[in-house]
C-alpha positions as CSV (number, residue, x, y, z in Angstrom):
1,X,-3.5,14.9,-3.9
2,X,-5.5,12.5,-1.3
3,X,-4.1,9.2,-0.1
4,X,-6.1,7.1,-2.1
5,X,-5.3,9.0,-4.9
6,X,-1.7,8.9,-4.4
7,X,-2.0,4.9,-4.1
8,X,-4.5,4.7,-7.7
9,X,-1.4,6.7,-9.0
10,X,1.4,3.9,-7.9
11,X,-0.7,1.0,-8.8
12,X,-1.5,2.1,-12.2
13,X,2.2,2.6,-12.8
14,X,3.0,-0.5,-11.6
15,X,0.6,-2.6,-13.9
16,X,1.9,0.0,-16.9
17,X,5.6,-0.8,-16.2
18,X,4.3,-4.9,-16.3
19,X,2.1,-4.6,-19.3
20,X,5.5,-2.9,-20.8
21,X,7.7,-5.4,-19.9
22,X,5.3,-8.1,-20.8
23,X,4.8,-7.3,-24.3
24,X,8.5,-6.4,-24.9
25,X,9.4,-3.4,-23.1
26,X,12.7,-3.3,-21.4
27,X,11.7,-2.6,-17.8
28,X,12.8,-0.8,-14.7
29,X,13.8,-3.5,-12.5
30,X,14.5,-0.7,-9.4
31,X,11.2,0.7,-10.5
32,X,9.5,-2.4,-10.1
33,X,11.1,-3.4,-6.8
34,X,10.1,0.0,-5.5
35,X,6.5,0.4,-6.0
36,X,5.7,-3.3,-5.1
37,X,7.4,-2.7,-1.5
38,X,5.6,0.6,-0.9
39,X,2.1,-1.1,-2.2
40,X,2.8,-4.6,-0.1
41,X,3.8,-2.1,3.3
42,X,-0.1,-0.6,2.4
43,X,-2.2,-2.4,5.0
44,X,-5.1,-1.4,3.2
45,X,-3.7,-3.4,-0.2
46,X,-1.8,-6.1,0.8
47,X,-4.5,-8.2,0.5
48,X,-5.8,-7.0,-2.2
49,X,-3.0,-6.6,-4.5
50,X,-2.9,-9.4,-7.7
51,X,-1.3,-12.7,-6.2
52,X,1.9,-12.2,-9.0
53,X,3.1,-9.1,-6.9
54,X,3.4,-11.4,-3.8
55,X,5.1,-14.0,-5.7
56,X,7.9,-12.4,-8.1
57,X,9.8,-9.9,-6.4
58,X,11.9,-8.7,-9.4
59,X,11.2,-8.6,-13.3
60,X,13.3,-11.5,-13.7
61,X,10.6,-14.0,-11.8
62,X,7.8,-11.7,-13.4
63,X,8.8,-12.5,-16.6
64,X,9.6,-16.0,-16.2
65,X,5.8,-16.4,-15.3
66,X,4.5,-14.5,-17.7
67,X,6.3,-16.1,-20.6
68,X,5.3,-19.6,-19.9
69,X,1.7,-18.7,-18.9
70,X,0.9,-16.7,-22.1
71,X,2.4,-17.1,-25.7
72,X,1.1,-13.6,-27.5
73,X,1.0,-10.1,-26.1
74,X,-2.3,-9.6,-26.4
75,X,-3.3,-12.3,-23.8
76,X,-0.8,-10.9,-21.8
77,X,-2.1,-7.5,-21.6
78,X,-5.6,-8.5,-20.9
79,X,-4.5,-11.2,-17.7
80,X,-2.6,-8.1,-16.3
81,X,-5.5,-5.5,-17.0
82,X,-7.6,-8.2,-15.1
83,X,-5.6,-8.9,-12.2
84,X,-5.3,-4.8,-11.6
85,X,-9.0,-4.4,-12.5
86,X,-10.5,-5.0,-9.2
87,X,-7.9,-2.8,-6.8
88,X,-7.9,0.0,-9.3
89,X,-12.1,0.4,-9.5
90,X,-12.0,0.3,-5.7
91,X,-9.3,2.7,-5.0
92,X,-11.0,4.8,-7.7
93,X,-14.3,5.0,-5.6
94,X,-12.7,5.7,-2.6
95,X,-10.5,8.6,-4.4
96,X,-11.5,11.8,-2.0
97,X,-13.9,13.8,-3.7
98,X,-14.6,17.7,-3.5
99,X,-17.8,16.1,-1.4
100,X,-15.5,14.9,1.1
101,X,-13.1,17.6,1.8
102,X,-16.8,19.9,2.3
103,X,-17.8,17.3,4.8
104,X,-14.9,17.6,6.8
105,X,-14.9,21.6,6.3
106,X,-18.7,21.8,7.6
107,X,-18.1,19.2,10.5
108,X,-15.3,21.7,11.5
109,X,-17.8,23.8,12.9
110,X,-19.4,21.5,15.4
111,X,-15.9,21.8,17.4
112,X,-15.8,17.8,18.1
113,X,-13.3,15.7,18.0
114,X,-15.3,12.5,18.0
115,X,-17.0,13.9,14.5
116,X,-14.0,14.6,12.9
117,X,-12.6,11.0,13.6
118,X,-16.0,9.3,13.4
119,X,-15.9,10.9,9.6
120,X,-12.2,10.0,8.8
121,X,-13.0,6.1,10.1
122,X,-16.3,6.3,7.7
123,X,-13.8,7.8,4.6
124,X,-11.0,5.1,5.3
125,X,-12.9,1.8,5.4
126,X,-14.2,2.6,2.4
127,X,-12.1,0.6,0.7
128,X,-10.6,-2.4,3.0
129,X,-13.7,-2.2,5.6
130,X,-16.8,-1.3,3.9
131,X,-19.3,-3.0,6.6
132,X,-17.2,-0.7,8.9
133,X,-17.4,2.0,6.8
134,X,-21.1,2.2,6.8
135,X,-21.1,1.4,10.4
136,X,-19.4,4.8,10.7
137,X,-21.5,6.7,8.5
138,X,-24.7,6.1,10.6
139,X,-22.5,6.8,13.9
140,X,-21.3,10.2,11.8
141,X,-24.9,10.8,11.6
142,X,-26.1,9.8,15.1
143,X,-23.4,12.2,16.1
144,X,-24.3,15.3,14.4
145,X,-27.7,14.7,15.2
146,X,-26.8,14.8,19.1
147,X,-24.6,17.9,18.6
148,X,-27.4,20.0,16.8
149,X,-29.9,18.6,19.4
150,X,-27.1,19.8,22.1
151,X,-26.9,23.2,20.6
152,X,-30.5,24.0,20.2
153,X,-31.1,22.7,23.9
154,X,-33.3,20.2,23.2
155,X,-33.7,17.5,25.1
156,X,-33.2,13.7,23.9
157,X,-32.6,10.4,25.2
158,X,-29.2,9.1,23.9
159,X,-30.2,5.8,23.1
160,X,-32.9,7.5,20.7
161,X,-32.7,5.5,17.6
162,X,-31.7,7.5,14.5
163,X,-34.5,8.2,12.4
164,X,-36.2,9.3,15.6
165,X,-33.2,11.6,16.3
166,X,-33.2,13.2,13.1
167,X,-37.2,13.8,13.4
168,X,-36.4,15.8,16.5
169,X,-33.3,17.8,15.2
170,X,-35.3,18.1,11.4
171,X,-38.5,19.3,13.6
172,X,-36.2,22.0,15.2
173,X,-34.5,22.9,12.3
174,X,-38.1,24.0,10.5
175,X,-36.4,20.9,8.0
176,X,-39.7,18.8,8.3
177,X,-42.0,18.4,5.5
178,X,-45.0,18.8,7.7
179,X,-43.6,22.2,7.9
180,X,-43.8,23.3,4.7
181,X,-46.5,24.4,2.3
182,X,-44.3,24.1,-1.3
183,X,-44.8,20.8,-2.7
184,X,-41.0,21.2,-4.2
185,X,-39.8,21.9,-0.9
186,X,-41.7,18.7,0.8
187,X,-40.6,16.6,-1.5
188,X,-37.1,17.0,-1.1
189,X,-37.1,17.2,3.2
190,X,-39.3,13.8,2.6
191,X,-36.2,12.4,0.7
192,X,-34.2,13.6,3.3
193,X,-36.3,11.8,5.6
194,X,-35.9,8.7,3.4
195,X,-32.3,8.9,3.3
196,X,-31.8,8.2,6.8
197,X,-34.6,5.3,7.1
198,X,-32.4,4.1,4.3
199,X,-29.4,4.4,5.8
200,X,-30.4,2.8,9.0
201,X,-31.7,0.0,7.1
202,X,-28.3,-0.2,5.2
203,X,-26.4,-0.6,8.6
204,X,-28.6,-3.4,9.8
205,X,-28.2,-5.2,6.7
206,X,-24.7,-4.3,5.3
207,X,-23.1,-3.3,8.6
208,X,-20.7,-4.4,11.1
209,X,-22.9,-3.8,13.6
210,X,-25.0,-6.8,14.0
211,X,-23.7,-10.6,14.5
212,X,-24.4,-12.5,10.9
213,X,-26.0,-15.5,9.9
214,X,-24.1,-18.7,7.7
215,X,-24.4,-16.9,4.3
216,X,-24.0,-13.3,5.4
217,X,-24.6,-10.5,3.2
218,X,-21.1,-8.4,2.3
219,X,-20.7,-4.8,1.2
220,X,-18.8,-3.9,-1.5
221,X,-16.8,-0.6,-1.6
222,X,-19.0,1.1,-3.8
223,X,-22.2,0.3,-1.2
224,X,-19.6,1.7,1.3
225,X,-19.2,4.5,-0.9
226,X,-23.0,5.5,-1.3
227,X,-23.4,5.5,2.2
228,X,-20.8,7.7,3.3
229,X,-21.6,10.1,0.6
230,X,-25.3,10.0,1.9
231,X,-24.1,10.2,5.6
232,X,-21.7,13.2,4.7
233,X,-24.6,15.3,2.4
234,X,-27.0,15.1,5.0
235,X,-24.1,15.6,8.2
236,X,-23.2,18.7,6.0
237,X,-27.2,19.9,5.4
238,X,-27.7,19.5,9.1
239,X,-24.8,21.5,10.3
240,X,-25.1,24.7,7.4
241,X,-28.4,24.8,8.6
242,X,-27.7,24.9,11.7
243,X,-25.0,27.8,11.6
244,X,-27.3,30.1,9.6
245,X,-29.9,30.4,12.1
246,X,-27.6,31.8,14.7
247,X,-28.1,35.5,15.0
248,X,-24.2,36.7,13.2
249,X,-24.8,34.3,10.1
250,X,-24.7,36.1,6.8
């Protein structure tokens, strides 16, 4: 079980065990005491966590509240499905995906240690950080770009912007559409080629990369979570390609 799944897990129980006691349920006041310390020690959900958390620490203040603020168990269930809504969808897009754990298998083969924790920073701002997160994704990119690049012995300058970067590496990889004849296969290396433009653009705009204006635009989690996935299909397209050209692939 990932971390983020792990935490999904211990928030859901903790809104279950409320809606419970809310609508007449004894309770488990060690239960309750429990998860909200481990979820309020979470740097990554303290702030996010609903407000009630912060301010009842046991059942007995929880209830108080929640008696006085709604008369019928119905309203009581939907104000606590509401307050839990928002954590829950974002920990539930940043749950690790099979996608993720491939990433981090393919990056494996590149030998860097900057990768690895370039990827790992992209996958755990997802949720708290997301201008960070995509920050990171186009850094993951950059960075597998310079490796292949490296490994091919091709020269670059290493301020090359990346869509310019991947041109070079996609040019040396036989991965550019001018290369190929099959309209199927053009098409998709042009998309490729359209992810990363898009991904640059992203990072300009969505980014923490770049000072912002008075009414700045922010990222959600699931804009973080389309880039990394973008970032981390394209970082893992780059690198398989790249280990089946040399001479002992199978």
């Amino acid at each position: 079980m990932g971390p983020y799944e792990e935490l999904f897990d211990k928030v859901e129980a903790l809104q279950n065990l409320l809606v419970a006691h809310a609508t007449g349920g004894p309770g488990d006041d060690e239960e309750y005491k429990q998860l909200r310390a481990e979820l309020l020690a979470e740097p990554l959900l303290r702030d996010r966590l609903p407000r009630l958390l912060r301010t009842h620490r046991d059942l007995g203040q929880f209830w108080q509240y929640i008696k006085r603020q709604f008369s019928t168990y119905q309203e009581r269930r939907e104000h606590l499905w509401s307050e839990f809504s928002p954590i829950l969808q974002a920990l539930e897009v940043c749950t690790a995906a099979p996608s993720d754990v491939r990433t981090a298998e393919a990056l494996e083969t590149l030998n860097s240690e900057a990768v690895r924790k370039v990827w790992q920073r992209a996958l755990d701002r997802r949720l708290d950080d997301p201008a960070g997160a995509i920050t990171a994704a186009r850094s993951l990119l950059e960075s597998v770009c310079k490796h292949v690049l490296d490994e091919l012995a091709v020269q670059y300058e290493d301020a090359l912007e990346l869509p310019r970067l991947y041109k070079l590496v996609a040019e040396s990889l036989n991965l550019a559409p001018s290369q190929h004849t099959e309209q199927v296969f053009k098409q998709i290396l042009g998309a490729c080629t359209a992810i990363i433009e898009g991904l640059g653009a992203l990072r300009n705009r969505l980014g923490d990369a770049h000072g912002k204006g008075k009414t700045p635009v922010q990222p959600a989690a699931h804009h973080a979570e389309l880039a990394v996935n973008l970032a981390g299909a394209t970082a893992t397209f780059l690198v398989v390609t790249l280990e089946a050209r040399k001479p002992n692939a199978t």
